[in-house]
DOPA-521774 format. One line per field, with one value per residue (C-alpha): residue number from 1; x negated, y negated, z negated. Coordinates in nm, 4 decimals, decimal comma. Each point is the difference from the previous one (the first is absolute). Layout:
BEGIN
resi <- c(NUM  ...) $
east <- c(X  ...) $
north <- c(Y  ...) $
up <- c(Z  ...) $
end
This chain:
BEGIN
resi <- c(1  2  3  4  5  6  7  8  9  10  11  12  13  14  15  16  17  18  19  20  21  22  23  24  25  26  27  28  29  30  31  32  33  34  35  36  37  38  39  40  41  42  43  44  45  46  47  48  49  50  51  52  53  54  55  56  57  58  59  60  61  62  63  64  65  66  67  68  69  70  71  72  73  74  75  76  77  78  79  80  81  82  83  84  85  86  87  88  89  90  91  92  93  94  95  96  97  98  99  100  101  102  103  104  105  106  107  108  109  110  111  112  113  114  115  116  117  118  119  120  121  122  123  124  125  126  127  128  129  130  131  132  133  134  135  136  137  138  139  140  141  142  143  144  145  146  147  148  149  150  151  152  153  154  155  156  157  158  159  160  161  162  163  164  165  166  167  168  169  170  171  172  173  174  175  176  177  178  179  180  181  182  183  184  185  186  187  188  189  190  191  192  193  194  195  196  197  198  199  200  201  202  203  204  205  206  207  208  209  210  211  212  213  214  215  216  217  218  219  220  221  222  223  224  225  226  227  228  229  230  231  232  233  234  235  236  237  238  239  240  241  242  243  244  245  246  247  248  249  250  251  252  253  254  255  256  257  258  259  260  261  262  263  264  265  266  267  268  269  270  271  272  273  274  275  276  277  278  279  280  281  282  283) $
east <- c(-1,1994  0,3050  0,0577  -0,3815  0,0843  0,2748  -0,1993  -0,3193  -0,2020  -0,3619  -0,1355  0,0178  0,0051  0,2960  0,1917  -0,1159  0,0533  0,3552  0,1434  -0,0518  0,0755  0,3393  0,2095  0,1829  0,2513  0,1457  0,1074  0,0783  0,2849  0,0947  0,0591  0,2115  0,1998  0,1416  0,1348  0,0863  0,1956  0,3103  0,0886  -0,2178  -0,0540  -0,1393  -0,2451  -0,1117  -0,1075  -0,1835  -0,1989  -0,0505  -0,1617  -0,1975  -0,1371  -0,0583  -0,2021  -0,2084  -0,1267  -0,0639  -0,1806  -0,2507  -0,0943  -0,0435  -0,2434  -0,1600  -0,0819  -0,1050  -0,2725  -0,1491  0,2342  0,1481  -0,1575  0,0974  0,3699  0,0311  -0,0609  0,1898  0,3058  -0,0265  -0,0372  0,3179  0,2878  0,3795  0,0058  -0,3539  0,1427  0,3190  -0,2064  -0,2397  0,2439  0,1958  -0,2743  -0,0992  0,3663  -0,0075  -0,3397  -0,0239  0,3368  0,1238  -0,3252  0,0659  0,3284  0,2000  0,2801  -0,0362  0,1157  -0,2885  0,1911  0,0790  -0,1026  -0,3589  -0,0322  0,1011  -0,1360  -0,3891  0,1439  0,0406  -0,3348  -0,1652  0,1721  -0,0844  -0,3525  -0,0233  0,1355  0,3685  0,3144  0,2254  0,3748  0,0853  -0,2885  0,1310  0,3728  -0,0634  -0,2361  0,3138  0,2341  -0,2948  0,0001  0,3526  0,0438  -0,2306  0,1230  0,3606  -0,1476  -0,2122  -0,3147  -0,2588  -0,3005  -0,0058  -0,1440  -0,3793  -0,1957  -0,2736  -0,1078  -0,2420  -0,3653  -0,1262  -0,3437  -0,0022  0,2894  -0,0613  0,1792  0,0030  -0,0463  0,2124  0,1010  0,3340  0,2750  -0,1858  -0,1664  -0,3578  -0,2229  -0,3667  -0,1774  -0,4326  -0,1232  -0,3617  -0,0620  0,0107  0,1703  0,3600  0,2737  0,3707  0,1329  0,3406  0,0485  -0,0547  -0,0449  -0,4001  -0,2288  -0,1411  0,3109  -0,0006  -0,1351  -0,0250  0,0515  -0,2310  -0,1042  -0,3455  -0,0726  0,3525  0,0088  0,2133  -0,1466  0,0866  -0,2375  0,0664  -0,0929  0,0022  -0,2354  -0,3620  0,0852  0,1423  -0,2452  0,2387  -0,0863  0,1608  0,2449  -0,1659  -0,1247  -0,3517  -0,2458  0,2803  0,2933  0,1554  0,1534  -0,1724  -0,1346  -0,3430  -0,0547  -0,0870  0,0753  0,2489  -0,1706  0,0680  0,1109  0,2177  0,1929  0,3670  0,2863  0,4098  0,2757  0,3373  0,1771  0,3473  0,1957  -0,2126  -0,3092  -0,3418  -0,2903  -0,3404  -0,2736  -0,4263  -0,2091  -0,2549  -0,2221  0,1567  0,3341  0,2514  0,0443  0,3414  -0,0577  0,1884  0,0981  -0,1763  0,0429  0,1666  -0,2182  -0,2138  -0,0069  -0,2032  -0,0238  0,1370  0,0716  0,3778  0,1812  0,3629  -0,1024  0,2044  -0,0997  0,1878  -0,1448  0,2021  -0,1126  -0,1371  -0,1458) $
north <- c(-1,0271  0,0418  0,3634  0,0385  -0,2327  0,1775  0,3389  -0,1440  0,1444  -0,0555  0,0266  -0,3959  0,1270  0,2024  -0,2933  -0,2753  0,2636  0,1428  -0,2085  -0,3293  0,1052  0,0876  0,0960  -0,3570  0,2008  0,1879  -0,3425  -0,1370  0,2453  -0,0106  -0,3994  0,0865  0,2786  -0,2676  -0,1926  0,2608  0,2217  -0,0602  0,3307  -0,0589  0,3541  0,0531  -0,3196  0,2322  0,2679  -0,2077  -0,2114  0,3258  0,2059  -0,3117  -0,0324  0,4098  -0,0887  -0,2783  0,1925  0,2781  -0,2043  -0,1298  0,3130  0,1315  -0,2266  -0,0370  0,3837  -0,0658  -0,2485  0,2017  0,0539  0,2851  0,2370  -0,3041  -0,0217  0,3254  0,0493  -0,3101  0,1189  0,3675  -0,1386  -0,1927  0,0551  -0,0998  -0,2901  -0,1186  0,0875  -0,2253  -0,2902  0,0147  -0,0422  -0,2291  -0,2374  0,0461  -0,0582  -0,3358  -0,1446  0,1235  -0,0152  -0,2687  -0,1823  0,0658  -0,0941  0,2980  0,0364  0,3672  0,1475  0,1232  0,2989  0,1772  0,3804  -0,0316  0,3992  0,0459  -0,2809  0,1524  0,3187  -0,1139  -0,1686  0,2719  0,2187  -0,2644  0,0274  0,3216  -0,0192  0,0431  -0,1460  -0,2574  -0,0128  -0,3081  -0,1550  0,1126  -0,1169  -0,3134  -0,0898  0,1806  -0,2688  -0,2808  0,0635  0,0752  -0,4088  -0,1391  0,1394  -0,1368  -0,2933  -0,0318  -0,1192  0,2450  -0,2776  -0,1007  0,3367  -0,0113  0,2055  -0,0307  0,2646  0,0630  0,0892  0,4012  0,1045  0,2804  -0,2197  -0,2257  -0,3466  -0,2888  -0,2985  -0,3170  -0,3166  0,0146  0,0204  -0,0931  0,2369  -0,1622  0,2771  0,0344  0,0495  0,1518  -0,2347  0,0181  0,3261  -0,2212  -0,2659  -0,0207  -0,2074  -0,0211  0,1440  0,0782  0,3961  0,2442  0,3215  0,0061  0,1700  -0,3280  -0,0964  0,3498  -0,0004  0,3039  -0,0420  0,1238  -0,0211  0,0131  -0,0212  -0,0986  -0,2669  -0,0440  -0,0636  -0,0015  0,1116  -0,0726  0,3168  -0,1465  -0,2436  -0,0119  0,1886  0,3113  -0,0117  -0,1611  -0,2895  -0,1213  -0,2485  -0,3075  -0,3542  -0,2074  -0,2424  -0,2818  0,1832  0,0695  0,3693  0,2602  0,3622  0,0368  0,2546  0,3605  0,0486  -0,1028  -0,2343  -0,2903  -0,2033  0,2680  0,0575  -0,0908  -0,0569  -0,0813  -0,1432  -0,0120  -0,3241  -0,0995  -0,0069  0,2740  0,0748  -0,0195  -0,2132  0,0783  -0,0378  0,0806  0,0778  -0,3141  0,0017  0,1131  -0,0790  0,0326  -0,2573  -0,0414  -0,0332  -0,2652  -0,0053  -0,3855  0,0045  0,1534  0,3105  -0,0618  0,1583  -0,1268  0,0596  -0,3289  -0,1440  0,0445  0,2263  -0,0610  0,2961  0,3011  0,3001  0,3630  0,3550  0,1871  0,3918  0,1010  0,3190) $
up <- c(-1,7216  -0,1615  -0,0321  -0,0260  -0,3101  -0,1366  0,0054  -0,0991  0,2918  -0,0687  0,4249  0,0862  0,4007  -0,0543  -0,1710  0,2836  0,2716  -0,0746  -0,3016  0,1434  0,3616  -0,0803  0,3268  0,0673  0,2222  -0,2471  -0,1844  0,3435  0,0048  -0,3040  0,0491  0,3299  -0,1305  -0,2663  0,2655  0,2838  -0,2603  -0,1412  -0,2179  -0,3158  -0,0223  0,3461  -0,0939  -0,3815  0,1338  0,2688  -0,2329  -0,2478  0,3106  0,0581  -0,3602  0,0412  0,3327  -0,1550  -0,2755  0,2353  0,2227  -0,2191  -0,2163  0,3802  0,0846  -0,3690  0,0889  0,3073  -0,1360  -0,2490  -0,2803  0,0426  -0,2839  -0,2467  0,1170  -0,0312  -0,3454  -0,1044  0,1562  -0,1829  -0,3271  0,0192  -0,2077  0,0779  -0,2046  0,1619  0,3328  -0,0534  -0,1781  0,3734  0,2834  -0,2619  -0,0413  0,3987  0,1072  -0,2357  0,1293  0,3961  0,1207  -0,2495  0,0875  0,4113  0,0076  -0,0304  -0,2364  -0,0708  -0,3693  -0,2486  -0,1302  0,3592  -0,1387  -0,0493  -0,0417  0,3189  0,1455  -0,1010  0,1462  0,3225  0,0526  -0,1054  0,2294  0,2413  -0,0652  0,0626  0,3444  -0,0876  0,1793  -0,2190  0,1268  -0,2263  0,1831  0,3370  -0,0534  -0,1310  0,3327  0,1900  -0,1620  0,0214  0,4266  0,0687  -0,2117  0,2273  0,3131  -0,1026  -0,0806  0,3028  -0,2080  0,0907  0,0384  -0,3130  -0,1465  0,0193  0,2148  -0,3104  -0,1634  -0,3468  0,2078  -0,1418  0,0251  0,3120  0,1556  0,3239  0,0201  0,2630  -0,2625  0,1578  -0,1420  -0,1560  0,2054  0,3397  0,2051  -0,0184  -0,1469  -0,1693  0,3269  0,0406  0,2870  0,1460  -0,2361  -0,3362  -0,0093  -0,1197  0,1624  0,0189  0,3187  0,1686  -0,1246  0,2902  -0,1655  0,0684  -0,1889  -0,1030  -0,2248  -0,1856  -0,3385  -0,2095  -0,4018  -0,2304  -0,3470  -0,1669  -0,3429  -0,0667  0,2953  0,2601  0,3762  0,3250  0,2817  0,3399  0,1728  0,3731  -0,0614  0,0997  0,3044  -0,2242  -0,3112  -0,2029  -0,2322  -0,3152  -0,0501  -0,1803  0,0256  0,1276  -0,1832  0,1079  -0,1579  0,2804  0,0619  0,2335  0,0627  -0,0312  -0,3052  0,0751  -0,3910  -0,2563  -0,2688  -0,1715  0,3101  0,1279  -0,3250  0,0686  -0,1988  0,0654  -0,1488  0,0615  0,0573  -0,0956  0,3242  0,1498  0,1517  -0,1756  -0,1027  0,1213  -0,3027  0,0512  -0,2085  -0,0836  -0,2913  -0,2869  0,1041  0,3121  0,2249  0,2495  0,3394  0,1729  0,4320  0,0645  0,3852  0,2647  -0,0433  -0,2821  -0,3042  -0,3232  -0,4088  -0,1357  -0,3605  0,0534  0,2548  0,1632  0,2469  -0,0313  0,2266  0,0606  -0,0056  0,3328  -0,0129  0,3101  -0,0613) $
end
């Protein structure tokens, strides 16, 4: 929502599916590098590849749900003082606004260089050195487990969805219902992401013996896989969560709705939501 913000994009489902979802992991390491590293050096050009990677990330997946032609042409038609005043003004709000303690003015020519060299498939050695440094700290430091396994869902992608930091994941039992379950690998705790009309979705593709039904909720609120098709109940949307991992949101009415864990293996919309949930790619 941010960058979507910042560049004024117009598609709503691009800002709610890659703006808002940005990828808590990158801040996670950003927040661990500060106090695993020592050389304040080392720690810059960590947190600068890190504010490279978020932006990245979301004009990614603002592509990926529908924006692409739009993006495009914004990014041609700006000039260098337009291109310093954006990753200024994104530097200040998302990282500022995360947590990190990244600079505004850290080269913002080269900065939009990268990404869209990254966009186009490309390979970023800044990128790569500073995730070099960022493993070789946590190795010395022996703090491996504290780096999520999370990652931000992409339509085409395949993730086991599991409450934060357990391995209890969204589960398709007796062909549509959805409970939590101890992860296995089955088919039944696969969901594939998609987008339509701008909306993120996830549907579970072992479900209903291999037909595949859609992520969503019953008449009593309560989470499960018995859509064939994306609509209104199906429409998904996530936010990242200070600390890591994600909140779950559905679509109800006009508005979105967070879903909360109220038992054991029960998952329901509520009012409020302390519920945090991870996306692990499996495919």
């Amino acid at each position: 929502m941010i960058i979507g913000g910042t560049v004024g994009c117009p598609v709503l489902g691009a800002v709610i599916g890659a703006g808002l979802a940005s990828p808590a992991g990158i801040f996670a390491e950003t927040q661990i590098a500060d106090r695993l590293i020592d050389d304040p050096r080392v720690r810059a050009d960590i947190q600068e590849a890190n504010a490279e990677r978020y932006i990245f990330e979301t004009f990614r997946n603002m592509i990926a749900a529908g924006a692409a032609s739009w993006l495009a042409g914004y990014l041609a038609n700006l000039n260098m003082s337009q291109i310093s005043s954006f990753f200024s003004r994104v530097a200040v709000k998302v990282v500022q606004n995360k947590g990190g303690n990244i600079a505004t003015d850290f080269g913002a020519y080269c900065v939009f260089k990268y990404i869209i060299n990254a966009l186009r498939g490309g390979q970023i050695k800044s990128w790569e050195d500073a995730e070099k440094a960022f493993e070789k700290a946590k190795e010395e430091a022996g703090e491996k487990s504290e780096v999520p396994s999370t990652v931000l869902p992409i339509a085409g992608c395949k993730y086991a969805i599991k409450i934060w930091g357990t391995n209890s994941a969204f589960t398709c039992v007796d062909n549509t219902e959805m409970r939590l379950r101890y992860y296995c690998g089955s088919t039944t705790q696969r969901f594939r992401c998609t987008y339509y009309e701008g909306n993120m979705g996830f549907i579970c593709e072992g479900a209903d013996g291999g037909k595949g039904r859609y992520l969503g909720y019953d008449s009593y609120e309560t989470l499960s896989c018995q859509a064939y098709y994306q609509r209104g109940w199906e429409h998904i949307n996530v936010m990242s969560e200070e600390g890591g991992g994600y909140k779950l949101w559905m679509t109800k009415d006009d508005h979105f709705a967070p879903v909360q864990k109220v038992n054991t293996d029960t998952v329901k919309m509520m009012a409020t939501s302390t519920t945090r949930v991870e996306f692990v790619k499996v495919g």
